[in-house]
Backbone bond lengths (Angstrom), bond angles and torsions (degrees), N, CA, C in turn:
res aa  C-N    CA-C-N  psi(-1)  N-CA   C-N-CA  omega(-1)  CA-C   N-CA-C  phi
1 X - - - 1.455 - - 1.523 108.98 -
2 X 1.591 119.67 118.38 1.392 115.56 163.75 1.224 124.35 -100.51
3 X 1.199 112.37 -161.14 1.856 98.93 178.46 1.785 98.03 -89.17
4 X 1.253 128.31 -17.68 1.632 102.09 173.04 1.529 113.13 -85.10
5 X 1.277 118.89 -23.49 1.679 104.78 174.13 1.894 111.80 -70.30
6 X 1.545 85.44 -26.90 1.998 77.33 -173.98 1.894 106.44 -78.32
7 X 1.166 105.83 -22.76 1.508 109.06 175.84 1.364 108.44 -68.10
8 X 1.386 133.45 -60.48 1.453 135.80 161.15 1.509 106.75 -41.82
9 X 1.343 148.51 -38.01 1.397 140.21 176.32 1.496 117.27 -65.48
10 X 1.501 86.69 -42.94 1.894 96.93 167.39 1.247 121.84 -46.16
11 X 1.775 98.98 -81.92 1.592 112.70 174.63 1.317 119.74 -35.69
12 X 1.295 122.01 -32.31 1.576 126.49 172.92 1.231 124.67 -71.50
13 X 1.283 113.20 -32.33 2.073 121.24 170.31 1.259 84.60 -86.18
14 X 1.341 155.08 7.77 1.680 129.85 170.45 1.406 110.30 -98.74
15 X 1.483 108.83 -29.05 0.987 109.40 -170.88 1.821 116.97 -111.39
16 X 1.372 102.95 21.90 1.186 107.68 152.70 1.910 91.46 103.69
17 X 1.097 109.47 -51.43 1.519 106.82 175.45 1.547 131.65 -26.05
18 X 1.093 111.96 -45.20 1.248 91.62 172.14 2.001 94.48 -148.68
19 X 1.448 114.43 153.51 1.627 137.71 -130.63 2.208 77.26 -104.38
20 X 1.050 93.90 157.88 1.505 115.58 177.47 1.765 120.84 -57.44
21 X 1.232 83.93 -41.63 1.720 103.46 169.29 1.439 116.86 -71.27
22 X 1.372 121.70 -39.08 1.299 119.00 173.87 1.546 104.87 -70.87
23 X 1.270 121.28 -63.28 1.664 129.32 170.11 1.879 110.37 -22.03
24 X 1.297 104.35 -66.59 1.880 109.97 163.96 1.299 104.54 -41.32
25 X 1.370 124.74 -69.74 1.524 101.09 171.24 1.385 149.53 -51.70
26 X 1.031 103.23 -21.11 1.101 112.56 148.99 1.276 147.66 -65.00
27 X 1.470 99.01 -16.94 1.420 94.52 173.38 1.665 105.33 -118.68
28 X 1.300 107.68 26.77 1.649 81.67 -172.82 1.279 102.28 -88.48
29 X 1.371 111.16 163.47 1.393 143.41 -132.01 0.805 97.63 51.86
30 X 1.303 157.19 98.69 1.917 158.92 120.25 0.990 93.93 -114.43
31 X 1.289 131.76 161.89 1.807 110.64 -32.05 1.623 113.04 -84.86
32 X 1.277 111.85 4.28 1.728 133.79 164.38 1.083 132.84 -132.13
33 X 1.323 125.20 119.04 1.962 120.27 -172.69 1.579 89.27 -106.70
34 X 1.448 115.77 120.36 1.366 122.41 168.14 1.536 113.10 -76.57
35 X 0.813 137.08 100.36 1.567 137.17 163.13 1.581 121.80 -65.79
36 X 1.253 107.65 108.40 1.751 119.49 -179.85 1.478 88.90 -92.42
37 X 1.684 82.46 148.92 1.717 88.39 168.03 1.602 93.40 -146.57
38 X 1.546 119.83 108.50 1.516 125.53 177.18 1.719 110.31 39.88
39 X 1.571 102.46 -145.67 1.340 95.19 -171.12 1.518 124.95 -88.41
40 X 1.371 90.36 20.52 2.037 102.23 150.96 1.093 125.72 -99.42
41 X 1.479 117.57 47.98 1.645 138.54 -163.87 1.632 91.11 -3.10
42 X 1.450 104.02 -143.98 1.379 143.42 -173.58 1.903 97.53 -40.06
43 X 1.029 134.49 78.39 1.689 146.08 120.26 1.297 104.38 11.78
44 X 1.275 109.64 -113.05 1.108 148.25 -177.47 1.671 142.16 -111.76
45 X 1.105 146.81 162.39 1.514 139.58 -164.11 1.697 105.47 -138.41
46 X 1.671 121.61 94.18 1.373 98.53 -164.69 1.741 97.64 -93.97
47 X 1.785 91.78 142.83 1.605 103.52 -161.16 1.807 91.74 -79.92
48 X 1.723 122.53 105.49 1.213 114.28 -174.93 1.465 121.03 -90.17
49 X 1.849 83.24 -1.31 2.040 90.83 -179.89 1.627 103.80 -86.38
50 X 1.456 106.85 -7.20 1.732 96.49 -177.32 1.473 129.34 -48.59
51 X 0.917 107.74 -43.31 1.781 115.45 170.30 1.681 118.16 -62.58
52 X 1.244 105.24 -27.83 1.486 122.36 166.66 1.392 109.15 -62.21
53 X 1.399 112.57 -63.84 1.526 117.50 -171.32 1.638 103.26 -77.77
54 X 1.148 132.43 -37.69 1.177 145.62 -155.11 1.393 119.04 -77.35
55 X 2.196 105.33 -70.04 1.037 116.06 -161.43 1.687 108.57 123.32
56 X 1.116 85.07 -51.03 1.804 107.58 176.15 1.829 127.58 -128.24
57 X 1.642 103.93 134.94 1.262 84.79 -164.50 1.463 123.25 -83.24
58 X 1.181 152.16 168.80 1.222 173.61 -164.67 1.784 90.06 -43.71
59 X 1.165 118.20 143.44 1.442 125.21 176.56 1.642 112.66 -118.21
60 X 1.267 129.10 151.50 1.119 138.15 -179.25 1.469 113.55 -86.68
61 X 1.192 133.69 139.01 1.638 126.31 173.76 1.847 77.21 -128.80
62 X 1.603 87.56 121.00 1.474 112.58 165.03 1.473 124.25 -64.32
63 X 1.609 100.79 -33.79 1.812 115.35 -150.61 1.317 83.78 -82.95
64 X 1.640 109.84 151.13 1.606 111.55 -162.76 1.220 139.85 93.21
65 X 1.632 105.01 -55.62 1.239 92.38 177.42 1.491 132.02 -99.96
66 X 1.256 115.49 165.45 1.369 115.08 174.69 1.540 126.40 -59.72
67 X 1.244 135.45 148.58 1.367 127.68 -121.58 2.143 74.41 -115.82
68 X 0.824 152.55 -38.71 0.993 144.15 155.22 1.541 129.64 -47.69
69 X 1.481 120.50 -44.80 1.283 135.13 131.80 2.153 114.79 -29.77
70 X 0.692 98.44 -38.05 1.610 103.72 -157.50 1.868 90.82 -85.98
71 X 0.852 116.16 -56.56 1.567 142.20 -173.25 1.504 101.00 -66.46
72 X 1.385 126.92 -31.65 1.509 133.76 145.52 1.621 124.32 -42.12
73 X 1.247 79.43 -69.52 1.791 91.32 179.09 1.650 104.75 -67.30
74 X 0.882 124.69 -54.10 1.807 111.08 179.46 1.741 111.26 -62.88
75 X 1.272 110.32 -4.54 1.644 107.43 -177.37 1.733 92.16 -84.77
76 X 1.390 106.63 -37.74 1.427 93.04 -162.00 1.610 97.72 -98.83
77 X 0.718 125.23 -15.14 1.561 148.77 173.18 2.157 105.26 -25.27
78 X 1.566 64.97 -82.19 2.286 100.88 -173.26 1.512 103.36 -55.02
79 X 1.291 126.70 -27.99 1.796 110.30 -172.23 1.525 104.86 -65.04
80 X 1.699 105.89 -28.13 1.377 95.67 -179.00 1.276 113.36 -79.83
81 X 1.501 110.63 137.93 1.669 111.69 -156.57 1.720 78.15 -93.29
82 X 1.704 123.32 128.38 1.001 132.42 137.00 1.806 92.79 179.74
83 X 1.718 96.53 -158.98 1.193 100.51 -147.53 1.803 103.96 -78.20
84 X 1.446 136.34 163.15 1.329 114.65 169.45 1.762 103.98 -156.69
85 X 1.314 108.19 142.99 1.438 130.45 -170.92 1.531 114.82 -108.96
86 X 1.155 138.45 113.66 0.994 122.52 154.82 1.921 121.18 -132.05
87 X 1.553 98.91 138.14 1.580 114.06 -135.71 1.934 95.89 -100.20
88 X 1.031 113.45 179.06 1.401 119.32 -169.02 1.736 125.04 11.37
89 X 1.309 100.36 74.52 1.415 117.70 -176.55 1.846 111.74 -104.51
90 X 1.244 109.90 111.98 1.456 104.70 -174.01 1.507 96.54 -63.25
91 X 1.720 107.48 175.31 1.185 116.62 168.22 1.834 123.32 -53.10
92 X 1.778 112.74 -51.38 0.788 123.91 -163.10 1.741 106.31 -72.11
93 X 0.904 106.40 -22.90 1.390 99.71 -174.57 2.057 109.14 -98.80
94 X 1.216 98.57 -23.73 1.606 110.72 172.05 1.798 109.25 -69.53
95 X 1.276 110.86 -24.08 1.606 119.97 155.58 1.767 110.17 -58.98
96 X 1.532 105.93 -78.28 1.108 112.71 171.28 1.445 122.85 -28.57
97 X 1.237 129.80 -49.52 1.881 140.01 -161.43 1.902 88.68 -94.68
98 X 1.072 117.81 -25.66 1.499 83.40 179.80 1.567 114.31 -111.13
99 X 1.250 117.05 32.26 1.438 142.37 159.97 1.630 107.26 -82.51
100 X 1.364 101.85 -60.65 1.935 99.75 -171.26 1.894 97.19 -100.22
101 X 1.685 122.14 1.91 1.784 108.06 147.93 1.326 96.62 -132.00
102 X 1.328 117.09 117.84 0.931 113.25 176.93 1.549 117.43 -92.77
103 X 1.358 107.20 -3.56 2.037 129.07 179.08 1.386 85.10 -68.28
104 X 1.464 153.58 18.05 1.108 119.60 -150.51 1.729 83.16 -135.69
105 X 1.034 110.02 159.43 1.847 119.62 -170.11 1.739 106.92 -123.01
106 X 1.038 130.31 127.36 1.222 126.03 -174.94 2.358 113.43 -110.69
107 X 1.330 110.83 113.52 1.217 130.11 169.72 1.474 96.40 -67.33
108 X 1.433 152.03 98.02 1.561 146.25 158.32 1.362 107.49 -46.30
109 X 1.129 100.52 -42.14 1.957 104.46 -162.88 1.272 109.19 -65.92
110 X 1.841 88.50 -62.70 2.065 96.49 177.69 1.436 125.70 -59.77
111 X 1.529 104.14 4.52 1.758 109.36 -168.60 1.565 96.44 37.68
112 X 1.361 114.42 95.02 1.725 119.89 173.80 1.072 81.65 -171.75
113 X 2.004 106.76 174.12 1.076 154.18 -171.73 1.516 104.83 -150.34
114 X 1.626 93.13 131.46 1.495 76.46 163.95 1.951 93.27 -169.77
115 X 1.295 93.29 167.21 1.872 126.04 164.70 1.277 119.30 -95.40
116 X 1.047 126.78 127.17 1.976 131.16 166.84 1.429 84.13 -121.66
117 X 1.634 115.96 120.62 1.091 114.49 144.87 1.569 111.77 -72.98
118 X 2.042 100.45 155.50 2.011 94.47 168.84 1.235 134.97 -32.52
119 X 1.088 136.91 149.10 1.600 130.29 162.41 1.434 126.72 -140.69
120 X 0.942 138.22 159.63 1.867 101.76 170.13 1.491 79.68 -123.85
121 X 1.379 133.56 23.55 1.520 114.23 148.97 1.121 131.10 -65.60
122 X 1.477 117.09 125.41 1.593 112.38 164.25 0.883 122.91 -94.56
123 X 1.440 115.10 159.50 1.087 145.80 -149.41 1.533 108.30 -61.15
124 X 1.705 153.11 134.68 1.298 155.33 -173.68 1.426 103.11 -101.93
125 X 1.500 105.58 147.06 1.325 117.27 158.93 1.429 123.15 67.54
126 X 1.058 110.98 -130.92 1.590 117.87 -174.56 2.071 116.96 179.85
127 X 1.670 103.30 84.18 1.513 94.41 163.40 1.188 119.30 -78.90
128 X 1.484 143.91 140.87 1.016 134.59 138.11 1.153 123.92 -89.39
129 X 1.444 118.17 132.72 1.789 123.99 176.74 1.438 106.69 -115.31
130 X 1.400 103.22 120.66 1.555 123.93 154.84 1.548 130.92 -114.63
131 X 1.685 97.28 150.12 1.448 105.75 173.38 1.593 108.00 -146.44
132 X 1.902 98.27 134.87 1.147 97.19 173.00 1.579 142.54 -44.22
133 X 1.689 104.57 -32.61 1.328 109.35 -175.97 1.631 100.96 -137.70
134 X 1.564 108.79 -172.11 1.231 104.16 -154.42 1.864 100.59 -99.27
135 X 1.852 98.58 -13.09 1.432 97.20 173.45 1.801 113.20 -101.33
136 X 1.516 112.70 28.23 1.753 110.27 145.45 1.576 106.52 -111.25
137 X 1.430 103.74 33.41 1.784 92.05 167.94 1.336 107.82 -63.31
138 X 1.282 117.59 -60.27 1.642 133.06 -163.79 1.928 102.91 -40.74
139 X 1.206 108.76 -53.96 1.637 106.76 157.71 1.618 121.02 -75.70
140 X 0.718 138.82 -31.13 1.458 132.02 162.48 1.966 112.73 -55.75
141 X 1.439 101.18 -28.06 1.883 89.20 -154.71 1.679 77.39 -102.79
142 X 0.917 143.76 -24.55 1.613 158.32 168.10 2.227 91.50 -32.16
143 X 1.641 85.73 -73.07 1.625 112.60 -176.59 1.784 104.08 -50.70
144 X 1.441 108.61 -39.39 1.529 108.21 176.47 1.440 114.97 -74.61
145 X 1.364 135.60 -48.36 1.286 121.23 -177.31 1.024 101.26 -58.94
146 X 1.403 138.29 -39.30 1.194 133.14 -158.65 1.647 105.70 -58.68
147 X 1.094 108.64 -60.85 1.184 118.88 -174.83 1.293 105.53 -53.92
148 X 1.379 125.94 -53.64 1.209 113.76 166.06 1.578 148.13 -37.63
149 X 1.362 86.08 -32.30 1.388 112.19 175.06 1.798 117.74 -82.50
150 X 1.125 108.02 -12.57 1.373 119.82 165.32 1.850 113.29 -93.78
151 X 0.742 95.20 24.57 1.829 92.66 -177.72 1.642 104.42 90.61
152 X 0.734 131.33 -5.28 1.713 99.47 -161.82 1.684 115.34 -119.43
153 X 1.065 114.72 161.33 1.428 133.45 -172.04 1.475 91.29 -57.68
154 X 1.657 117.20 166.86 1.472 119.76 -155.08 1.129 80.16 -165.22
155 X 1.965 110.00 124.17 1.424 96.45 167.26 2.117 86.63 -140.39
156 X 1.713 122.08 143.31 0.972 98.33 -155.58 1.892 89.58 -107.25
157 X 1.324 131.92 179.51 1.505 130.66 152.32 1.362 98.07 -167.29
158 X 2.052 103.21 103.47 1.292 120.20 -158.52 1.862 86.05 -115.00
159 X 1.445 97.85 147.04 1.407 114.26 169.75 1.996 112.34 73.34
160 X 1.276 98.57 55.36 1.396 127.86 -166.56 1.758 94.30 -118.92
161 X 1.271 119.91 84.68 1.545 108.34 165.73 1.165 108.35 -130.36
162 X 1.571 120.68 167.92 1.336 151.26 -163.54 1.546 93.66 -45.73
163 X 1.546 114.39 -47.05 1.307 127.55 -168.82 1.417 127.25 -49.67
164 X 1.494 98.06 -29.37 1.510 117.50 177.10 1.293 122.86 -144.76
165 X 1.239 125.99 58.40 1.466 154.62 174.16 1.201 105.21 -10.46
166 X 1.333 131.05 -52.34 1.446 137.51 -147.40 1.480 104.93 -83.94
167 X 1.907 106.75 -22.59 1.365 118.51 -179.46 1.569 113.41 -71.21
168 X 1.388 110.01 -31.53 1.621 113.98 170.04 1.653 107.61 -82.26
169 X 1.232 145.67 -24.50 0.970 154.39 -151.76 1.536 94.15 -86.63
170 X 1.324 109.51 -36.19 1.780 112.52 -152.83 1.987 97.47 -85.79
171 X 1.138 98.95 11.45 1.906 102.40 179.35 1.781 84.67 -125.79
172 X 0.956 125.83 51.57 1.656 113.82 155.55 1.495 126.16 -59.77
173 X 1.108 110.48 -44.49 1.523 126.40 159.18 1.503 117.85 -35.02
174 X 1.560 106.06 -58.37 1.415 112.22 167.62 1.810 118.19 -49.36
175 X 1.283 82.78 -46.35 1.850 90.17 -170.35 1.284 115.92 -62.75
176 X 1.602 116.88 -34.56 1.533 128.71 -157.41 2.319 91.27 -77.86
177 X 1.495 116.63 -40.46 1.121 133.73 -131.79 2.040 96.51 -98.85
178 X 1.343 99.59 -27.39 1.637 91.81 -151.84 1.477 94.15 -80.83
179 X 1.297 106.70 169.19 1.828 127.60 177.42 1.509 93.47 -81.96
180 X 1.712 121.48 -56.65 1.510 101.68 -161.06 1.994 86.73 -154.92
181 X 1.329 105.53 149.44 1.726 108.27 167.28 1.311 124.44 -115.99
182 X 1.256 99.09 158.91 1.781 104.84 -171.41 1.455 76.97 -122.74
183 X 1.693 100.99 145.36 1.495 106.57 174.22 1.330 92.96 -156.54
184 X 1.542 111.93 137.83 2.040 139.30 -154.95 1.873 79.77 -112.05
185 X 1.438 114.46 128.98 1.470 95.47 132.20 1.757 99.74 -170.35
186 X 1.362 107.89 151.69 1.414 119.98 -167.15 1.207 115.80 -99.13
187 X 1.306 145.02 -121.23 1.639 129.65 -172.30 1.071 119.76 13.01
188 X 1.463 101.55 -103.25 1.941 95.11 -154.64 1.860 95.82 -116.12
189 X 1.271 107.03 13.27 1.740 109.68 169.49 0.964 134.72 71.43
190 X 1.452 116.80 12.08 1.072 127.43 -150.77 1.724 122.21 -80.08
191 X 1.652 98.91 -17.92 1.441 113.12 -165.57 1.832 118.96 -53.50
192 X 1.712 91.31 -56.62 1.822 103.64 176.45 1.792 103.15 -36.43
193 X 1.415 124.39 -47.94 1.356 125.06 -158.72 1.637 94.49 -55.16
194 X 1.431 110.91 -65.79 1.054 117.93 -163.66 1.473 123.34 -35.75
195 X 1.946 104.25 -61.44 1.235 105.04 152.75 1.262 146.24 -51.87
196 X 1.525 118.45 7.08 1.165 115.53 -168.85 1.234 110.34 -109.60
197 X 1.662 103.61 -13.90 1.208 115.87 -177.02 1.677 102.20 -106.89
198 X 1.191 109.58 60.23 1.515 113.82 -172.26 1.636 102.40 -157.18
199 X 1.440 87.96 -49.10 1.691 86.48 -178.83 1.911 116.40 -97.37
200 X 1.441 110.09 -166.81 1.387 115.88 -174.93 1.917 89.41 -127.70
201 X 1.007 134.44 10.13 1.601 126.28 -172.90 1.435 98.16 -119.67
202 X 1.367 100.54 170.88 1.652 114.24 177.66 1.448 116.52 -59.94
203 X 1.257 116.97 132.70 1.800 125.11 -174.21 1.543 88.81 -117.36
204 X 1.611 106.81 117.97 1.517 105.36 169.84 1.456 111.16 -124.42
205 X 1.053 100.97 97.08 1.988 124.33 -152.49 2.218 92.53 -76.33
206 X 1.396 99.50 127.46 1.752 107.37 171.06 1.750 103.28 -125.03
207 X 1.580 86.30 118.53 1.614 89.94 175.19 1.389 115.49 -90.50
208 X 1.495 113.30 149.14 1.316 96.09 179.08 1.314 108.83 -137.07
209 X 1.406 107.44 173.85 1.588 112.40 176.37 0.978 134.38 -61.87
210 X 1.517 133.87 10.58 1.701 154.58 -149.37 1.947 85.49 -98.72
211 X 1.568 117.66 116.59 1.523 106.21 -177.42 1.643 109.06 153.68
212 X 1.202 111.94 126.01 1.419 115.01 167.36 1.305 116.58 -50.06
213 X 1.464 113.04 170.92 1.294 140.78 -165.60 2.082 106.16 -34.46
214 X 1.650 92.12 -48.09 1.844 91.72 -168.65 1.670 100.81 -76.48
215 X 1.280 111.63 10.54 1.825 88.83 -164.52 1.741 84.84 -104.53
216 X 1.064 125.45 29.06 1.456 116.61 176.36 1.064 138.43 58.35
217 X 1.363 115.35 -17.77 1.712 122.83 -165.40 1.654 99.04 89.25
218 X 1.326 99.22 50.06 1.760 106.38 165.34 1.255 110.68 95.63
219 X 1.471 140.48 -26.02 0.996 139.37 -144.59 1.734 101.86 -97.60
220 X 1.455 125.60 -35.75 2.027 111.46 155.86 1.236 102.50 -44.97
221 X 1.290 142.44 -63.70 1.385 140.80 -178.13 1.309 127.21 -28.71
222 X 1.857 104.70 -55.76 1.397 105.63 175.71 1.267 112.75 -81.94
223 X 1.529 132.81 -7.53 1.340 124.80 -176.94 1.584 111.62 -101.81
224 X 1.640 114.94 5.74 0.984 121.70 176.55 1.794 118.50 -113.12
225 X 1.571 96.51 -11.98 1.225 110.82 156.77 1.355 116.39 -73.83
226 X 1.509 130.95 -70.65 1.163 141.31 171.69 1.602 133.12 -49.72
227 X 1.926 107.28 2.72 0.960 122.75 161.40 1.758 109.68 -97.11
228 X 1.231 100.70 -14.45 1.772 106.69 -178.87 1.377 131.41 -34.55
229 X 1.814 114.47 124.42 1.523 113.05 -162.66 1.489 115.30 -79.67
230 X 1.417 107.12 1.67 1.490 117.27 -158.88 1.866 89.70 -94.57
231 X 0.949 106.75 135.83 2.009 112.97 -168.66 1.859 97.66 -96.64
232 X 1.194 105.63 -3.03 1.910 81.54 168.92 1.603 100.64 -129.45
233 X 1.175 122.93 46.68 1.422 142.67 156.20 1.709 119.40 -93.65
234 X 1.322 113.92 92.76 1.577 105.45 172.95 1.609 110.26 -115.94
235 X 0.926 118.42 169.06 1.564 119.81 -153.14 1.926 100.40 -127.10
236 X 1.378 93.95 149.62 1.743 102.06 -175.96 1.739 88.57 -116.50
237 X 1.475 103.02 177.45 1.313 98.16 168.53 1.680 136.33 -86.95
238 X 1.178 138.84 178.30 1.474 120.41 -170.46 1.342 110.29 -88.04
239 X 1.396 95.61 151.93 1.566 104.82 -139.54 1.432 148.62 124.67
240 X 1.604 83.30 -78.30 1.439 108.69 -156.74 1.634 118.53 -83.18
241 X 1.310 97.34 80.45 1.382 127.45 161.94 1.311 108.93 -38.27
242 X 1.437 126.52 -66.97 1.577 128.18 -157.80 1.454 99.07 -66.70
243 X 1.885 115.83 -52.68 1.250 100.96 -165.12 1.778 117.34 -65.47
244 X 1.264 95.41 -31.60 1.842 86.06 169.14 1.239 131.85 -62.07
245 X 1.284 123.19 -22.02 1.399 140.32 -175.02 2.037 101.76 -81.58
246 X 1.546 94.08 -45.54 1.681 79.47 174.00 1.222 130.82 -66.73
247 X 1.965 102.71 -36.46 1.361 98.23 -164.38 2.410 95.51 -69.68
248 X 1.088 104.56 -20.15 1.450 114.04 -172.62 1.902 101.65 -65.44
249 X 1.023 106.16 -48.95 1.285 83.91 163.96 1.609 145.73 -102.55
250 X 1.741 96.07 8.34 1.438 100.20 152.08 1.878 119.03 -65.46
251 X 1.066 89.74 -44.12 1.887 95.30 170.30 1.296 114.49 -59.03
252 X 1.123 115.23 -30.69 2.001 116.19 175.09 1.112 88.36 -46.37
253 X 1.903 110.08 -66.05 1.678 103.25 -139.60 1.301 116.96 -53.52
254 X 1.824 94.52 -43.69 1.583 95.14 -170.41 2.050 121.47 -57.17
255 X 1.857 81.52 -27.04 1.667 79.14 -171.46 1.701 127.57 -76.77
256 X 2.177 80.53 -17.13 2.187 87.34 176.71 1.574 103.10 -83.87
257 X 1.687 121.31 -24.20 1.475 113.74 173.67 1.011 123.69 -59.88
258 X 1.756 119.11 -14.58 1.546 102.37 -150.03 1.698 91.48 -108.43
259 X 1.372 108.87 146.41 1.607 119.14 -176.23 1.149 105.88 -67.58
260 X 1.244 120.12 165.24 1.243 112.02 -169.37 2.095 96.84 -88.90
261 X 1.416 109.89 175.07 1.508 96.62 159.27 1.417 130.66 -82.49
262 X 1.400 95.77 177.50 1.651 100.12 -170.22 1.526 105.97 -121.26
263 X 1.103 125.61 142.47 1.370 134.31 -170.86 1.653 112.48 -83.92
C-alpha cells in the first residue's frame, strides 16, 4: 500500500464508489500481514505500511532463513501488487524460488530476486555505481538494482581501482554528471577517497570482503574507508550493497526534485 493507492481507496468510499466493507478488504493485512507457517506459527510480519512510510516497500533478506520459511513469506509476499526485493539469495536456491514464482526475475551477480511492477515512470536523476575490481561487482550491482529499484537512473563503471587510475579517469563524464556515488572496493579501500576527492556530491563508499589474508574479510577496507580525508565520503557496512544503493537513491530523489536556485 502507498500513499496513491490508499488515496484512490479513500476518494472512492467518499464518493460513494465503493462501500466500507469492500475498502476493509482491501486492506487486510495493513499495516502488517502475519505469515504462519504450520507448527512454527507466526514466521514473519510483512511491514505493508513500508512503502507508505518509506517510499519503498519492505525488502526480503534471504540469508538465514529457512528455505520453507522463505517460500512462506514470498507466498504471502506477491498478492500484494507492488514492487518486491529479495537480497542475498544463493544460486541454488534462486533456481529453486523461480520454479514455484515464476513473476520473479533473477540479478546472478547481485544474488537478488526481484518484482518491478509496470510504470510509465522514468527513471530520475543520475546514480553512479563503482567498483574497484571486477570481484566487488556482486556488491556493487546488488547497490545498482537497488537504486534502480528506487526510481533512479543507473549508470555503472566497474573495475576502476587505485591500481589503474586512468581506468577511473576514463568515466569523467560520469563523475562531473551524477547526483550521488556508490563506490565497492576491497583491499586496502582506497577507491571511495579518490572519488571523493574528485567530485562535489555524496560518496557512499561499501567495503567489501574481496582481499587477502590482512584485509580481514573487509574490515582494512572499512577502517580505511572510515578513516577517509575526503569530507563527503560516508561509509555503509561491508557488504552491504543494498543499503548503499537505497540510501543513494533516496538522495537522487531529493537531488532530481529539488529546483534548481534562483539568482
Amino acid at each position: 500500500m502507498n500513499s496513491e493507492t490508499l488515496r484512490q481507496l479513500l476518494e472512492a468510499v467518499a464518493a460513494g464508489h465503493s462501500d466500507v466493507d469492500a475498502a476493509m478488504a482491501r486492506l487486510k493485512g495493513f499495516p502488517a500481514d502475519p505469515v504462519a507457517h504450520g507448527a512454527d506459527g507466526v514466521v514473519a510480519r510483512i511491514d505493508t505500511q513500508r512503502e507508505l512510510r518509506h517510499g519503498f516497500p519492505e525488502v526480503i533478506l534471504a540469508e538465514g532463513k529457512r528455505d520453507d520459511h522463505l517460500q512462506a513469506i514470498l507466498t504471502r509476499a506477491l498478492p500484494h501488487d507492488r514492487d518486491l526485493l529479495v537480497t542475498r539469495v544463493a544460486p541454488e536456491r534462486a533456481a529453486a524460488l523461480l520454479e514455484l514464482f515464476p513473476q520473479l526475475h533473477h540479478n546472478a551477480t547481485a544474488r537478488c530476486l526481484y518484482r518491478e511492477t509496470p510504470s510509465d515512470i522514468e527513471p530520475i536523476g543520475l546514480v553512479a555505481v563503482l567498483c574497484a575490481g571486477t570481484s566487488d561487482a556482486a556488491v556493487a550491482e546488488e547497490a545498482a538494482l537497488t537504486a534502480r529499484m528506487l526510481g533512479a537512473r543507473v549508470q555503472t563503471h566497474y573495475d576502476a581501482g587505485v591500481a589503474g587510475l586512468h581506468r577511473l579517469l576514463a568515466a569523467h563524464e560520469l563523475l562531473q554528471t551524477a547526483h550521488v556515488f556508490v563506490v565497492a572496493a576491497g583491499m586496502e579501500g582506497a577507491l571511495p577517497s579518490v572519488v571523493g576527492g574528485l567530485v562535489d556530491k555524496p560518496v557512499i563508499a561499501v567495503p567489501t570482503s574481496v582481499g587477502y589474508g590482512a584485509s580481514f574479510g573487509g574490515l582494512s577496507a572499512l577502517l580505511g574507508m572510515l578513516n577517509s580525508c575526503s569530507a563527503n565520503v560516508t561509509v555503509q557496512n561491508i557488504d552491504n550493497g543494498f543499503g548503499a544503493g537505497y540510501v543513494a537513491g533516496l538522495i537522487n530523489r531529493l537531488a532530481a526534485s529539488t529546483p534548481p536556485a534562483v539568482d
